[in-house]
C-alpha positions as CSV (number, residue, x, y, z in Angstrom):
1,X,136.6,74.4,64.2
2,X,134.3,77.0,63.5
3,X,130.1,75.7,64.2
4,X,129.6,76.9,60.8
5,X,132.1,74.2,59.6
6,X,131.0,71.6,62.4
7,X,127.4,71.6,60.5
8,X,128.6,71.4,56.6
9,X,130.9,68.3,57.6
10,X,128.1,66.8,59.4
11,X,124.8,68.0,58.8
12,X,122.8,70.5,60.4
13,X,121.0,70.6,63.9
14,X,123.0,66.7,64.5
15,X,122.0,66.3,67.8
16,X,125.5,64.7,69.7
17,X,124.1,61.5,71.2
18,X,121.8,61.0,68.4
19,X,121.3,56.9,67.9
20,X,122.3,56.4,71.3
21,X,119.7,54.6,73.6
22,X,119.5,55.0,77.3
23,X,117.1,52.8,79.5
24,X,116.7,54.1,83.2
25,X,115.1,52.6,85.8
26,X,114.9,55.9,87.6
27,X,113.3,57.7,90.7
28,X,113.9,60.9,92.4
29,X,116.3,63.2,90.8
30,X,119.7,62.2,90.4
31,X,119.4,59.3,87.8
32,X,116.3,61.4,85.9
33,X,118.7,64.8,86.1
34,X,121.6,62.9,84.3
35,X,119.3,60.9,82.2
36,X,117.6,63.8,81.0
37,X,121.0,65.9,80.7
38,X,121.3,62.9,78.2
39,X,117.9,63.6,75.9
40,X,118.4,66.6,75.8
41,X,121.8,66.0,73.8
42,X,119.7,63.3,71.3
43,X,119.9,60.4,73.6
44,X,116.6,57.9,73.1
45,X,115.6,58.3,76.9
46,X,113.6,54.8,78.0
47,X,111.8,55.6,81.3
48,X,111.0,52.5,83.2
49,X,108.5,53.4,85.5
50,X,106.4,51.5,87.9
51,X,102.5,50.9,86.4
52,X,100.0,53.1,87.3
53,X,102.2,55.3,89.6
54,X,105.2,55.9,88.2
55,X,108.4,57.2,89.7
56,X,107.2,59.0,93.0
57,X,108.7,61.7,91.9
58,X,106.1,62.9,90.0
59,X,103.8,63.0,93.5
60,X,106.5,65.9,95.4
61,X,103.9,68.4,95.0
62,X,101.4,70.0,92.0
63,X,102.9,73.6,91.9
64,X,102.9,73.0,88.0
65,X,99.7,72.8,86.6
66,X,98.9,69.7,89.1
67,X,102.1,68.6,88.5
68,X,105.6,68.3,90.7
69,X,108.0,70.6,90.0
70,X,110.7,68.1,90.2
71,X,109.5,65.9,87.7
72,X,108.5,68.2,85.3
73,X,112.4,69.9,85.5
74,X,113.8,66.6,85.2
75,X,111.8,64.2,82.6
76,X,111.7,66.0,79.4
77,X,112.2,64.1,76.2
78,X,111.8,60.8,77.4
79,X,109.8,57.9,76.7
80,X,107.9,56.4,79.5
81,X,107.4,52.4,79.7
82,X,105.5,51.4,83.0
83,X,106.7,47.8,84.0
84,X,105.7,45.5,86.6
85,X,109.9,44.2,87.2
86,X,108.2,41.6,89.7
87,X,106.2,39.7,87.0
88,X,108.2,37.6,84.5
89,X,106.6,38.6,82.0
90,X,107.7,42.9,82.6
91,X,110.9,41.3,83.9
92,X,111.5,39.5,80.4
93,X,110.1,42.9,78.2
94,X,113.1,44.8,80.1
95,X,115.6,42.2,78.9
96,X,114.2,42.5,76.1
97,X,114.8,46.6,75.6
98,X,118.1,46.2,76.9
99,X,119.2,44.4,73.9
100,X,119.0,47.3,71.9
101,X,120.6,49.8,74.4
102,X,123.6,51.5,74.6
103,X,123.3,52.6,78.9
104,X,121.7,51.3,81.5
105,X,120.7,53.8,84.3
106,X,119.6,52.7,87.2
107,X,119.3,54.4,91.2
108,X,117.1,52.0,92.8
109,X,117.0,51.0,96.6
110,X,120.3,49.3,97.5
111,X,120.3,45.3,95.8
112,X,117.1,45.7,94.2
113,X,119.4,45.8,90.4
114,X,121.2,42.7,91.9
115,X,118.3,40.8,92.8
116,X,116.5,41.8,89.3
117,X,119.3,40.0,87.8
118,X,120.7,43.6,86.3
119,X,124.1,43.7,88.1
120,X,127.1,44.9,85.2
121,X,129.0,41.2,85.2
122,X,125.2,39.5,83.8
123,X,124.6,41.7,81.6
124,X,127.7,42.4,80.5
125,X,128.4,38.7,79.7
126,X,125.8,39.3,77.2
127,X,125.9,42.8,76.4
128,X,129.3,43.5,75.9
129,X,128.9,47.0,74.8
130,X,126.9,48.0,77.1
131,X,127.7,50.7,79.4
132,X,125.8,50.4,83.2
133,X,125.5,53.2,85.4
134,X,124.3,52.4,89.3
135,X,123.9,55.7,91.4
136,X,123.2,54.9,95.2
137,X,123.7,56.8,97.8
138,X,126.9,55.5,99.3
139,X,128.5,53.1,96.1
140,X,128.0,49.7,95.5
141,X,131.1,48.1,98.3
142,X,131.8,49.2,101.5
143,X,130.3,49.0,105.1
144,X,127.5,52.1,104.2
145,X,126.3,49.7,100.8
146,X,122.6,49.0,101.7
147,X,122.2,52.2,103.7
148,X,119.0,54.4,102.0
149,X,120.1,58.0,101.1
150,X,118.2,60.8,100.6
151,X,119.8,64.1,99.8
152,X,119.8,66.3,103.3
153,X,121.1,62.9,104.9
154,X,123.9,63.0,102.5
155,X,124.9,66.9,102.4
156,X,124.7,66.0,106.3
157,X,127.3,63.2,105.6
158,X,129.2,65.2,103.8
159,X,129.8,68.1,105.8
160,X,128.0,70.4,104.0
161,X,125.5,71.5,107.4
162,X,129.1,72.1,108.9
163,X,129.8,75.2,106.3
164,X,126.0,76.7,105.8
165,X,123.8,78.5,108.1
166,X,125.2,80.2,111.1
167,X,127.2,78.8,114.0
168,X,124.2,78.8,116.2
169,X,121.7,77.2,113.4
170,X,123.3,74.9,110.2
171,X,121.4,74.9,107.0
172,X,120.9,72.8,104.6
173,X,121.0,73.7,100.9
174,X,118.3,74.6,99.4
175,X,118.1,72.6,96.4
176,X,118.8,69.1,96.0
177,X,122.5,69.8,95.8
178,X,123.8,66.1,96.3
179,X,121.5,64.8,93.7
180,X,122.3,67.1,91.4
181,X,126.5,66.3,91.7
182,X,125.4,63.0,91.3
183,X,123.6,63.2,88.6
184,X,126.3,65.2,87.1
185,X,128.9,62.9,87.5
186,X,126.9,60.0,86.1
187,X,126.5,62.3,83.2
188,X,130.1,63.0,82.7
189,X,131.3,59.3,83.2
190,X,128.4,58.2,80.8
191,X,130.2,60.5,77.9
192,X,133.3,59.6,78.9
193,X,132.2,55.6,78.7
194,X,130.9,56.4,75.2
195,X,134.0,57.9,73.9
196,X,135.9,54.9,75.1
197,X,133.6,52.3,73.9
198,X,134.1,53.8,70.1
199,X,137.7,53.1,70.7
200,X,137.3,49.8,72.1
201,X,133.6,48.4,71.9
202,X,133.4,47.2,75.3
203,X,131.2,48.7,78.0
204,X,132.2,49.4,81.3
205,X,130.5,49.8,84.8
206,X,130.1,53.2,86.5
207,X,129.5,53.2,90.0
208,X,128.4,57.3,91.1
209,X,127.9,57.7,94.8
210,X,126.2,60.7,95.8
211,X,128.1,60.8,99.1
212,X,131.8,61.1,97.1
213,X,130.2,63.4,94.4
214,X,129.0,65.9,97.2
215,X,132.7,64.8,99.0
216,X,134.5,66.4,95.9
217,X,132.2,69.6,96.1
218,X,133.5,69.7,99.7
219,X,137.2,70.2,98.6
220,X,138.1,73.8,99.5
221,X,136.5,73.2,102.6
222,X,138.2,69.7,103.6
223,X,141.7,71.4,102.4
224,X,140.9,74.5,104.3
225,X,141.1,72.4,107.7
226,X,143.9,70.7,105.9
227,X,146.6,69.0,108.7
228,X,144.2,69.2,111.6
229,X,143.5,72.9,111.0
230,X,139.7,74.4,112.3
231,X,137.3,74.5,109.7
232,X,135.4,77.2,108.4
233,X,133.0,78.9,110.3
234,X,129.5,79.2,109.2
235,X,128.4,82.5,108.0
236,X,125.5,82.7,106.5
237,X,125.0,84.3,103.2
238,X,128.5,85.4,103.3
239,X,131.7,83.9,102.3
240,X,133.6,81.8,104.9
241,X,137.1,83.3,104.2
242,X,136.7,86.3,102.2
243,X,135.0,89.8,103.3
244,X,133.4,91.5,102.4
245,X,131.5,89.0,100.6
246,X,128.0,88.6,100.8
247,X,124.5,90.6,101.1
248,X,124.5,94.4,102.6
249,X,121.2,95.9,103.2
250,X,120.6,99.3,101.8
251,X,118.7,102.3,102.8
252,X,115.0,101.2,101.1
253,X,115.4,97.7,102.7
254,X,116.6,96.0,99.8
255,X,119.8,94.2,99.8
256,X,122.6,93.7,97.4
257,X,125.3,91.2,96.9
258,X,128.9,92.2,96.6
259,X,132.1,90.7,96.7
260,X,136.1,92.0,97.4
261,X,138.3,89.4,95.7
262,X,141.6,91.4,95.7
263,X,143.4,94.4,97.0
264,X,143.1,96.6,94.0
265,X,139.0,96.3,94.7
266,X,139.4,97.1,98.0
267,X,141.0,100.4,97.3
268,X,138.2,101.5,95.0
269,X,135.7,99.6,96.9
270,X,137.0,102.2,99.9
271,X,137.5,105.4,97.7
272,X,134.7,105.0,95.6
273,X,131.8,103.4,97.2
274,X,132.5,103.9,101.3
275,X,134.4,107.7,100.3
276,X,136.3,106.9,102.9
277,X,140.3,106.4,101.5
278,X,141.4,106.0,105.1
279,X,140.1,102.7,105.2
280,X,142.6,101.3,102.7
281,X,145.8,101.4,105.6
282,X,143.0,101.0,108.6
283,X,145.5,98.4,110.3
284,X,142.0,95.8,111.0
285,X,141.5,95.5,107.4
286,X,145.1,95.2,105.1
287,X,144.6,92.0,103.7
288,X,141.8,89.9,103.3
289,X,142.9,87.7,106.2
290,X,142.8,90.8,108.5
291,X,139.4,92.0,106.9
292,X,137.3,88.5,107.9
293,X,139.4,88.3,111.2
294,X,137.5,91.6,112.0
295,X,134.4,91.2,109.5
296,X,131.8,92.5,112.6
297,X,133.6,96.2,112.4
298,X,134.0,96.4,108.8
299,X,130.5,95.1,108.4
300,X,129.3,98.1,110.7
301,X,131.3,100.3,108.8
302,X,129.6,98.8,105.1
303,X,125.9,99.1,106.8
304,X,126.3,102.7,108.2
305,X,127.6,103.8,104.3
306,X,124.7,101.9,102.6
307,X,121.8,103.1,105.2
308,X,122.4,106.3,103.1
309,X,121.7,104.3,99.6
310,X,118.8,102.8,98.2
311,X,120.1,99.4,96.3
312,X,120.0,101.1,93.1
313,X,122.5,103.9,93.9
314,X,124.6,101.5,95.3
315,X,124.6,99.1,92.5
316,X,125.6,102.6,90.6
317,X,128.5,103.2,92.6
318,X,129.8,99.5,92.9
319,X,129.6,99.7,89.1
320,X,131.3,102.9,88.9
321,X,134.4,100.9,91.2
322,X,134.3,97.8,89.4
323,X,133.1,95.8,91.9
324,X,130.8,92.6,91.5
325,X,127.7,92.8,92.3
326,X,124.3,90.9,92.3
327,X,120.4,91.4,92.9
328,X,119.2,89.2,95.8
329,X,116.6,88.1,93.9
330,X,113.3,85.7,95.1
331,X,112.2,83.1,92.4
332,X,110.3,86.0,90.8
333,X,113.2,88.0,90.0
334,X,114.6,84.6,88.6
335,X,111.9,84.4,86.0
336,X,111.5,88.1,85.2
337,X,115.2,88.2,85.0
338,X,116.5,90.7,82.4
339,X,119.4,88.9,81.3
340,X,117.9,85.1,80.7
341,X,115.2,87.2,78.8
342,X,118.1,89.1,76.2
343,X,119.5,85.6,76.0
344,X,116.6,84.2,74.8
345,X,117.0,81.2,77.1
346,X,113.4,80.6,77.3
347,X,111.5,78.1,75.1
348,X,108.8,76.2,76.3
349,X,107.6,71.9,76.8
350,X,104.9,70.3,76.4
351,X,103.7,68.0,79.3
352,X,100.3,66.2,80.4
353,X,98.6,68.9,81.6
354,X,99.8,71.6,79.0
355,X,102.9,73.7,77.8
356,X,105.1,75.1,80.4
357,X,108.2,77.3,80.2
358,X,111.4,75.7,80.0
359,X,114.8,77.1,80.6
360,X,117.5,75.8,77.3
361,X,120.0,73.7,78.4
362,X,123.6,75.9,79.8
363,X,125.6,76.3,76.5
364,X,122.6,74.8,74.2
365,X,122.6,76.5,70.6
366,X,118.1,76.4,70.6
367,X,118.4,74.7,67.4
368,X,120.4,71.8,68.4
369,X,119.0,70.9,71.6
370,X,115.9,68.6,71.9
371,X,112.8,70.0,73.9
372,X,110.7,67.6,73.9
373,X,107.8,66.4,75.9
374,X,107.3,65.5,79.6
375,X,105.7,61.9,79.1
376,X,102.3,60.7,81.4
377,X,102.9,57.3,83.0
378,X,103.6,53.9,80.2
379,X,102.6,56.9,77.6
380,X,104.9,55.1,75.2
381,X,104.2,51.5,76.4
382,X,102.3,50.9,73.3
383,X,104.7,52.0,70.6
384,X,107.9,50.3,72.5
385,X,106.2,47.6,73.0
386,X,104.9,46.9,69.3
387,X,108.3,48.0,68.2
388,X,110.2,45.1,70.0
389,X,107.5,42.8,69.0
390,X,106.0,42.0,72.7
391,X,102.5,41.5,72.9
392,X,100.9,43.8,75.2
């Protein structure tokens, strides 16, 4: 079905989770990634914040306008409510709000839901419908339970310092990669929730552990050492198992990404780019097995033939053969880049301390998605509060 028809059946600009209502107790990134994943579809975002503070994300750093850069990415569109859960009185307004809601989101310490009285059997007993979403750092059961995670302590759990860096010095990743799968996953099991609750009207738990969501990013690694089999060697910027693939300094000190997927490219990639057609039966490099066994020589070989480039002439030529190629761009490049600018995939959102570019959502038409602002701490306390008759 065409969008054209999509919008006469059902109105124009329907945001997809519009009358939904989400209430997050939420800190850090994963829960407020997926939660905000979920506003920016038309979810009614809830953010129950501690008073005063708030989630201590918003205290990372003040690279944006005085404000962190992780908060302000991941809080758009919601409402903020600061609570007190320790007083009865907070305790009871939360109960309250749930009433009315649709998901619960909650990544708290280990047991802090439980002991708040906000574990899925209570509140599903009177909440039916209601879908419940924990994200920890290990799951809710096993013998890792009430163990704190933060994100390098997971990638670290998961194997991911194993298959980054070099051999000599592991690396971490430099985003908060295991948040971000979690978050991801919480998102996808949410929808998922919500399409079965409109066939059966019951809610169901969801239990997203950062360690198995970064665990199922880890797959082509865990199957390469498959049966007992070595693992992948660290390699940098390059690519494990295939070569050449990875970052080639050229002649003007700038470098440039490329990458050989199949035998075809490495015939023009030798003819075309290296001029040098005797490569292609060189017995070192026949297959791309052969070509990583011996990456060291053909990298010399790469170097020597870019040394006589500067990165735009060979970005020409790599064009000119049909091979991939990127920019190894800073965060600069990122925000002067050319083809987010064509796009128009920049918009911007308001926040405390001002408007501040915003990058539209992957996929987002920018009339459907909802840009909203980033909210101050209990900004919203006093219309949610008036609104579910509580006295302030």
């Amino acid at each position: 079905m065409s969008r054209r028809s999509v919008n006469t059946l059902l109105g124009p600009n329907l945001a997809a989770l519009e009358g939904i209502t989400v209430v997050s107790l939420e800190q850090a990134i994963a829960a407020p990634f997926c939660t905000r994943q979920l506003a920016d579809l038309g979810a009614r975002v809830i953010k129950v914040e501690r008073p005063e503070v708030g989630d201590f994300a918003r205290n990372y750093d003040d690279r944006v306008n005085g404000m962190a850069s992780h908060f302000v990415w991941t809080n758009r569109s919601k409402e903020s409510l600061a609570l007190d859960l320790k007083e009865e009185s907070d305790l009871a307004t939360l109960m309250k709000v749930l009433e009315r809601a649709d998901v619960l989101v909650q990544n708290l310490a280990p047991g802090a839901a439980d002991r708040l009285g906000l574990s899925f059997d209570k509140l599903h007993a009177k909440h039916p419908g209601l879908i419940v979403c924990d994200i920890s750092g290990y799951g809710q059961d096993g013998p890792y339970r009430n163990k704190k995670a933060y994100d390098l302590l997971v990638q670290s759990e998961a194997g991911m310092l194993s298959v980054t860096g070099t051999e000599s010095e592991p690396a971490k990743v430099g985003i908060s990669i295991a948040d971000i799968a979690a978050g991801m996953y919480a998102l996808t099991n949410i929808m998922g929730a919500l399409m079965q609750r409109s066939k059966t009207g019951k809610g169901r738990s969801i239990d997203i552990s950062m360690l198995e969501s970064m665990t199922e990013w880890m797959s082509f690694p865990l199957y390469y050492t498959y049966n007992g089999a070595p693992g992948p060697t660290p390699a940098g910027a390059s690519h494990a198992a295939i070569y050449p693939y990875g970052p080639f300094e050229c002649g003007d000190g700038s470098s440039v990404m490329l990458g050989i997927q199949n035998e075809r490219e490495w015939t023009n990639f030798c003819t075309i780019v290296l001029e040098d057609a005797s490569l292609k039966s060189d017995a070192r490099f026949k297959t791309n097995s052969l070509r990583s066994q011996n990456r060291m020589d053909l990298k010399q070989i790469i170097v020597r033939a870019f040394s006589k480039l500067s990165s735009a002439e060979a970005v020409e030529k790599l064009d000119k053969a049909a091979i991939a190629n990127a920019s190894v761009n800073d965060m600069k490049g990122v925000w002067d880049h050319p083809q987010l600018r064509a796009r128009g995939r920049w918009t911007t959102v308001d926040t405390p301390a001002g408007p501040v570019p915003a990058l539209l959502p992957p996929g987002a038409n920018p009339a459907d998605v909802r840009m909203d602002a980033v909210p101050d701490v209990g900004q919203h306390n006093h219309k949610i509060l008036a609104e579910f008759g509580i006295d302030e």
